[in-house]
C-alpha positions as CSV (number, residue, x, y, z in Angstrom):
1,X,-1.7,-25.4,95.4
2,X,1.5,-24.0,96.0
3,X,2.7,-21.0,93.9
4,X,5.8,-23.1,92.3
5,X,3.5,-25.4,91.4
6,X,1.3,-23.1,89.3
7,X,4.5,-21.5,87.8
8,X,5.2,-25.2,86.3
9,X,1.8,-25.7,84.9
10,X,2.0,-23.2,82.9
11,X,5.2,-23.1,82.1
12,X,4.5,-26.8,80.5
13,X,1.7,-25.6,78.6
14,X,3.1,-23.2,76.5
15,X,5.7,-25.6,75.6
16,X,3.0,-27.8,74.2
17,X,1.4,-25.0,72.8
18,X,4.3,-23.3,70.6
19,X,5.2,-27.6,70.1
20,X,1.5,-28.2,68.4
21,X,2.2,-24.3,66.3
22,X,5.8,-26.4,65.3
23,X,4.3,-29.3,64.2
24,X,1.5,-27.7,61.9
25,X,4.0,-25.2,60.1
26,X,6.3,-29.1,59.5
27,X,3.0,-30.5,57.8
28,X,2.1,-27.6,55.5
29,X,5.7,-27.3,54.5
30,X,5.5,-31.0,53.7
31,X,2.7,-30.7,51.8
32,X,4.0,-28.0,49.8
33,X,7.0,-29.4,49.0
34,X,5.3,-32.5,47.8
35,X,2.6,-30.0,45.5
36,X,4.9,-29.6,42.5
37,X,4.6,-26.5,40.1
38,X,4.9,-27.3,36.8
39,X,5.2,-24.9,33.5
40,X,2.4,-26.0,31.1
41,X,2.5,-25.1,27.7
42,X,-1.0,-24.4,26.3
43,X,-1.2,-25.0,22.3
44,X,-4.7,-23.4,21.2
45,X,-6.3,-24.2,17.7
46,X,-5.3,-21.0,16.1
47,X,-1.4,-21.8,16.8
48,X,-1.3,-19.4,19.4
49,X,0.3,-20.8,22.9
50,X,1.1,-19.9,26.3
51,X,2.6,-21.1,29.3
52,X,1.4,-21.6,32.5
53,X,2.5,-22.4,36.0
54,X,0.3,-24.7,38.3
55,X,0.8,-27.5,40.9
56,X,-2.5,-28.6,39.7
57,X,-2.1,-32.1,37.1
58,X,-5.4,-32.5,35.8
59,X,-6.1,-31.1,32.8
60,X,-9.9,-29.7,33.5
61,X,-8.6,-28.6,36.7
62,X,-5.6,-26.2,34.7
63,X,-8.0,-25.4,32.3
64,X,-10.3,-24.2,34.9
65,X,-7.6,-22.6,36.5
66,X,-6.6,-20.5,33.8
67,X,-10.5,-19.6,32.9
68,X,-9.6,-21.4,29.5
69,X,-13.0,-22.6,28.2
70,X,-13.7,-24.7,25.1
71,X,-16.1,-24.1,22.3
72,X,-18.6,-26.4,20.9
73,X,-15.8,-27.5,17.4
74,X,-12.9,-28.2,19.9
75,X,-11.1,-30.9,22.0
76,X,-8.1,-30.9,24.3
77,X,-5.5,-33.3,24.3
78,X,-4.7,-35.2,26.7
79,X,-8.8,-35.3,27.5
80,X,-10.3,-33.5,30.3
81,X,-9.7,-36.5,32.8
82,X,-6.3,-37.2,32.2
83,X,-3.1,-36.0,34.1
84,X,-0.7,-33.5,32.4
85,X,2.0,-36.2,31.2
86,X,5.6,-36.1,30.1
87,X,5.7,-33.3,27.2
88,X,3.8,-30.9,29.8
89,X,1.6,-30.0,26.7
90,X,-2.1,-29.1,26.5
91,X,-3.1,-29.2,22.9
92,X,-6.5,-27.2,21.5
93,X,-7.7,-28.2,18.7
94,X,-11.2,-28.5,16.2
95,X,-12.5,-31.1,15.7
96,X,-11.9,-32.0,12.3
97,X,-8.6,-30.6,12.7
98,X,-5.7,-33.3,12.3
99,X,-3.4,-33.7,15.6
100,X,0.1,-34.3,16.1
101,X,1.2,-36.0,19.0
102,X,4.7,-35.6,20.3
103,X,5.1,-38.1,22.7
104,X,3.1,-41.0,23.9
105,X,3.9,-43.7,25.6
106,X,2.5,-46.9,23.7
107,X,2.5,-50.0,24.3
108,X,2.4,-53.2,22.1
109,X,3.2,-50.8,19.5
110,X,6.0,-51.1,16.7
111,X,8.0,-48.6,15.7
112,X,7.3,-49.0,12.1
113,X,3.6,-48.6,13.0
114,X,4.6,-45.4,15.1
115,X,6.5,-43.3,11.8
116,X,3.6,-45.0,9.4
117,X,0.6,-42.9,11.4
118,X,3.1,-39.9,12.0
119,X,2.0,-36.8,9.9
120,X,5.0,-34.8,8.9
121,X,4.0,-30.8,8.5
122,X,6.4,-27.9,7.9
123,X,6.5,-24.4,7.4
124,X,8.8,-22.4,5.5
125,X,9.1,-18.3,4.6
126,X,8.7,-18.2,0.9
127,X,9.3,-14.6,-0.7
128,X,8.5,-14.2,-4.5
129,X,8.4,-10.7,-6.6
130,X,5.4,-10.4,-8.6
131,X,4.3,-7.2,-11.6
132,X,2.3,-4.8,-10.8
133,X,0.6,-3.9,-13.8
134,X,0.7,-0.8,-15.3
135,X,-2.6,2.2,-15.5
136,X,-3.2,3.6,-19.2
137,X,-4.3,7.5,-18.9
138,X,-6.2,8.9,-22.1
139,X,-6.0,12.8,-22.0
140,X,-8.7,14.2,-24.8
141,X,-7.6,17.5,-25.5
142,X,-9.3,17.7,-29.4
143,X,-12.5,20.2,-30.0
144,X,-15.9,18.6,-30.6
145,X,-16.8,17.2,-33.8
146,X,-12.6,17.4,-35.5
147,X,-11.2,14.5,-36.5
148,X,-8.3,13.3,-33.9
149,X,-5.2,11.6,-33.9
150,X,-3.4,10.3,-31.0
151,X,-0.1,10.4,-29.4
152,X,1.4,8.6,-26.4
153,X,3.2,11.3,-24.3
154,X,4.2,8.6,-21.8
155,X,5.0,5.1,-21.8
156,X,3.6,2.7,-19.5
157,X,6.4,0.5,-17.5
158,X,5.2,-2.4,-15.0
159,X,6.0,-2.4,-11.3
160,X,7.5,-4.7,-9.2
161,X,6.4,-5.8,-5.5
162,X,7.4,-8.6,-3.1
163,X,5.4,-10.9,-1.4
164,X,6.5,-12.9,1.6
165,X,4.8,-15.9,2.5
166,X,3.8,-18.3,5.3
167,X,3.9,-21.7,3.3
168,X,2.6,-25.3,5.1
169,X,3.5,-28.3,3.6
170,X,2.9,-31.9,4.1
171,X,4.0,-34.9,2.7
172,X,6.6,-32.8,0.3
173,X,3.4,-31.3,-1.1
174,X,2.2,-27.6,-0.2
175,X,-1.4,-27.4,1.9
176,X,-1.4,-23.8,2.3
177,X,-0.2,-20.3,1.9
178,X,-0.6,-17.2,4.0
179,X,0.5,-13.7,3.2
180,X,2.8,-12.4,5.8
181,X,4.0,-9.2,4.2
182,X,4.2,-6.9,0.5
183,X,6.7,-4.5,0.1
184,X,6.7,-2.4,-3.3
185,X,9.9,-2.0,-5.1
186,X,9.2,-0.3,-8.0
187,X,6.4,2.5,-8.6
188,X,4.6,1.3,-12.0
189,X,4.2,4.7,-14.2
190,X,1.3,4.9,-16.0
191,X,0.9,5.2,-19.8
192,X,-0.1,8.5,-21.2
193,X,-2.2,8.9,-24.3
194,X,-3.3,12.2,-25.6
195,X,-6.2,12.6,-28.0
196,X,-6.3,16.0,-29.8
197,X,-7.5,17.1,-32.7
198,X,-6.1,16.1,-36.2
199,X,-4.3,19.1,-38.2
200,X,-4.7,19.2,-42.4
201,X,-2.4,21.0,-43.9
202,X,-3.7,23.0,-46.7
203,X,-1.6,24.7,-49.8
204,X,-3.4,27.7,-49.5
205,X,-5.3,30.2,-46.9
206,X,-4.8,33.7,-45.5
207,X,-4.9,35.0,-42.1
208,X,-6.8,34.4,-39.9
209,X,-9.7,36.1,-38.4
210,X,-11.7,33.6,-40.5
211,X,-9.8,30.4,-39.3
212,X,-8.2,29.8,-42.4
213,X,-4.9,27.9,-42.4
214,X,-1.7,29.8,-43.0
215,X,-0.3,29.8,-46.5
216,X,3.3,29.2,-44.8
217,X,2.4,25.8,-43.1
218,X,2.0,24.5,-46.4
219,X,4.0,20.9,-47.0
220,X,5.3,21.1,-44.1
221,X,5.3,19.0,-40.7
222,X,4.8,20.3,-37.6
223,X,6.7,20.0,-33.8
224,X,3.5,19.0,-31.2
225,X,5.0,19.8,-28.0
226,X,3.1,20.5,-24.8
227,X,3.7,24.3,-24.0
228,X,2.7,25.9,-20.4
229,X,0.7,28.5,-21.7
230,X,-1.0,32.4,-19.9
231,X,-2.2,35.5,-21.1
232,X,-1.0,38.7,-21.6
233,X,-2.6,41.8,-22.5
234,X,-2.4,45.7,-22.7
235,X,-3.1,46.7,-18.9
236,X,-0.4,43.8,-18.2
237,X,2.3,46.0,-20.5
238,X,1.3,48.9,-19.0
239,X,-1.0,50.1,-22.0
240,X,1.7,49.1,-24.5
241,X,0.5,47.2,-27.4
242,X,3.5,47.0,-29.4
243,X,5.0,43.9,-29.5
244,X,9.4,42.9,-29.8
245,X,8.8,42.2,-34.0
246,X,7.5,46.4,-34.3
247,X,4.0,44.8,-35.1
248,X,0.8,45.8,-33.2
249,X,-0.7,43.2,-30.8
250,X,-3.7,41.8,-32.5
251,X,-6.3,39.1,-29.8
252,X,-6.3,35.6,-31.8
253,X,-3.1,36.4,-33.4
254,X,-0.1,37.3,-31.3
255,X,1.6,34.8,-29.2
256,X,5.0,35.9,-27.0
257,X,7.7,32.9,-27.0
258,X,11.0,31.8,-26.3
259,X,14.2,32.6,-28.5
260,X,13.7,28.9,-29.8
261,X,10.8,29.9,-31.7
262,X,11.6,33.4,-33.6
263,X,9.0,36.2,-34.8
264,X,6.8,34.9,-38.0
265,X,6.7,31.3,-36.3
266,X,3.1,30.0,-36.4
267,X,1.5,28.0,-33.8
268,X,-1.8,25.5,-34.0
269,X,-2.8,25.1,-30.4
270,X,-6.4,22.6,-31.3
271,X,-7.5,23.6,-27.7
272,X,-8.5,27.6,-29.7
273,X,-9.9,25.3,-32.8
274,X,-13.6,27.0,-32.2
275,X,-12.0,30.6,-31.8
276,X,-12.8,33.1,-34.5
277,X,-8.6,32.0,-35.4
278,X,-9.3,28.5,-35.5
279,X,-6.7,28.1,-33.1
280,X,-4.0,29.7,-35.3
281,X,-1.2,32.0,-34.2
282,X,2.2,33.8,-35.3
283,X,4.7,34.2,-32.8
284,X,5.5,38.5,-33.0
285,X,6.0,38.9,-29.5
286,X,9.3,38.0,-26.5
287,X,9.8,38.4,-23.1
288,X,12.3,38.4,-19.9
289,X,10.1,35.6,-18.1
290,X,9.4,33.7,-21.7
291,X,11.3,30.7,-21.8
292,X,11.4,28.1,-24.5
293,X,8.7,25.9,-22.7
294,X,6.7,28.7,-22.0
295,X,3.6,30.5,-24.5
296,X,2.1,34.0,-23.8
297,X,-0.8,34.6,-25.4
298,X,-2.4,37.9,-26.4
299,X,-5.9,38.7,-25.3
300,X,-8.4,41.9,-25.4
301,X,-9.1,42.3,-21.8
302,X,-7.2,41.6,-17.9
303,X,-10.6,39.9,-17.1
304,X,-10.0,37.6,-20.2
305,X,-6.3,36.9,-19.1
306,X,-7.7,36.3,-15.6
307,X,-9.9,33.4,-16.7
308,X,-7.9,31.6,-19.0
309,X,-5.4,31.2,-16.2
310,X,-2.2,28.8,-16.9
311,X,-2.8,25.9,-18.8
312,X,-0.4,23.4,-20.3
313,X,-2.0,22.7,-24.0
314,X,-0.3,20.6,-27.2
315,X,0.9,23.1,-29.6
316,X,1.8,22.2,-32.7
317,X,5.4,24.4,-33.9
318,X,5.7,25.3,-38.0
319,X,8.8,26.5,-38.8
């Protein structure tokens, strides 16, 4: 065979070779233009959705697809056999769960037949304010086995919160409520009652290392007020025991104050009631750092000061 010959042999075959490569790419093209990709919305049961793209129109085979399996209480609508149709919807549901179709095409079907079987449901954000009720607090400052009397330091006062709500309702009638959110507006304050122990005036008495009342509180009606109250003592004064009134500090007698209550001033404080005082004191005794809300009380020892501390107590104020 002649060499010109051979040159047109294969010259001719690759043209048929790169034709047959032509032709193939034409029919996958084709068929990919005629595989339409569709975006599928996909409605599960618990209102939850998502959308998918596939050129796949069966439903089992998007399902499959998108590893979306069901469980034993659900159905998919349209059914596992049936093309996606016009709404491009896949709609999860439970079984016993109602369903509400949004497009079918129906035939031999009125219209007044159609809006009789259609279920209208609606949800709307409902926000409300609601009380929050108030806490009562009982603080029982009185001595074993004295008779007591009350008094409400604090009054209780309600709170207020909002509530917002998810509300479903069908038919003009309300099916059900979630809450979507509570947000507090106002704090409630608790209500404060204090139980301490009852004081009887008597017409007589003398001071005080016995208990015995003061002969100067007789008839009259005493100031309860809560007082921040310490301890003072000798080492504290730097051995002094004299007190601002030119008396000598006496334990279970003296108490330092502000200017609102002068020297000669006597003070019940029923948390002392079991002291050798019977919780009786005179005020004999000021001070740069005692203010009017503020009681210093004299004691024997710096260890005794140490462990009473600071400690707000009811006093009750004779003038």
């Amino acid at each position: 065979m002649k060499t010109y010959d051979k040159l047109s042999i294969r010259i001719i075959r690759k043209i048929a070779f790169v034709s047959i490569i032509f032709v193939c790419i034409f029919a996958i093209g084709v068929m990919a233009a005629k595989s339409e990709v569709n975006s599928v919305k996909i409605v599960f049961a618990d209102d939850c959705e998502t959308t998918v793209m596939t050129a796949k129109t069966k439903i089992a085979d998007i399902l499959e697809e998108n590893h979306i399996i069901l469980e034993s209480n659900e159905e998919v609508y349209p059914d596992f056999n049936s093309n996606i149709d016009l709404t491009k919807t896949i709609t999860i549901t439970k079984t016993s769960q109602e369903r509400k179709i949004i497009a079918e095409e129906v035939e031999s079907v009125s219209t007044e037949e159609i809006l009789g079987n259609y279920v209208t449901v609606t949800e709307k954000i409902v926000i409300e304010q609601v009380e929050i009720p108030y806490e009562t607090v009982t603080k029982d400052v009185s001595s074993s086995g004295t008779e007591t009397t009350n008094k409400v330091l604090q009054e209780g006062e309600n709170g207020i919160k909002e509530i917002k709500y998810k509300v479903k309702i069908q038919d003009n009638e309300e099916k059900a409520r979630e809450v979507i959110s509570e947000t507090i507006i106002k704090e409630p304050v608790e209500k404060i009652i204090q139980i301490s122990s009852k004081v009887v005036a008597r017409s007589s008495g003398t001071r005080n290392a016995s208990g015995a009342i003061p002969a100067s509180t007789a008839g009259k009606t005493p100031t309860v007020v809560t007082l921040n109250t310490s301890a003072y003592c000798a080492a504290s004064c730097g051995g002094n025991t004299r007190t601002a009134s030119g008396a000598t500090a006496a334990s279970w007698y003296t108490v330092a104050a502000g200017r609102a209550y002068p020297a000669g001033t006597v003070i019940y404080i029923p948390y002392f009631a079991n002291k050798p005082n019977g919780g009786w004191f005179v005020v004999q005794d000021t001070g740069g750092a005692i203010t009017n809300n503020h009681l210093d009380i004299w004691m024997d020892s710096m260890s005794e000061c140490l462990s009473f501390g600071r400690r707000n107590l009811e006093c009750h104020i004779y003038r």
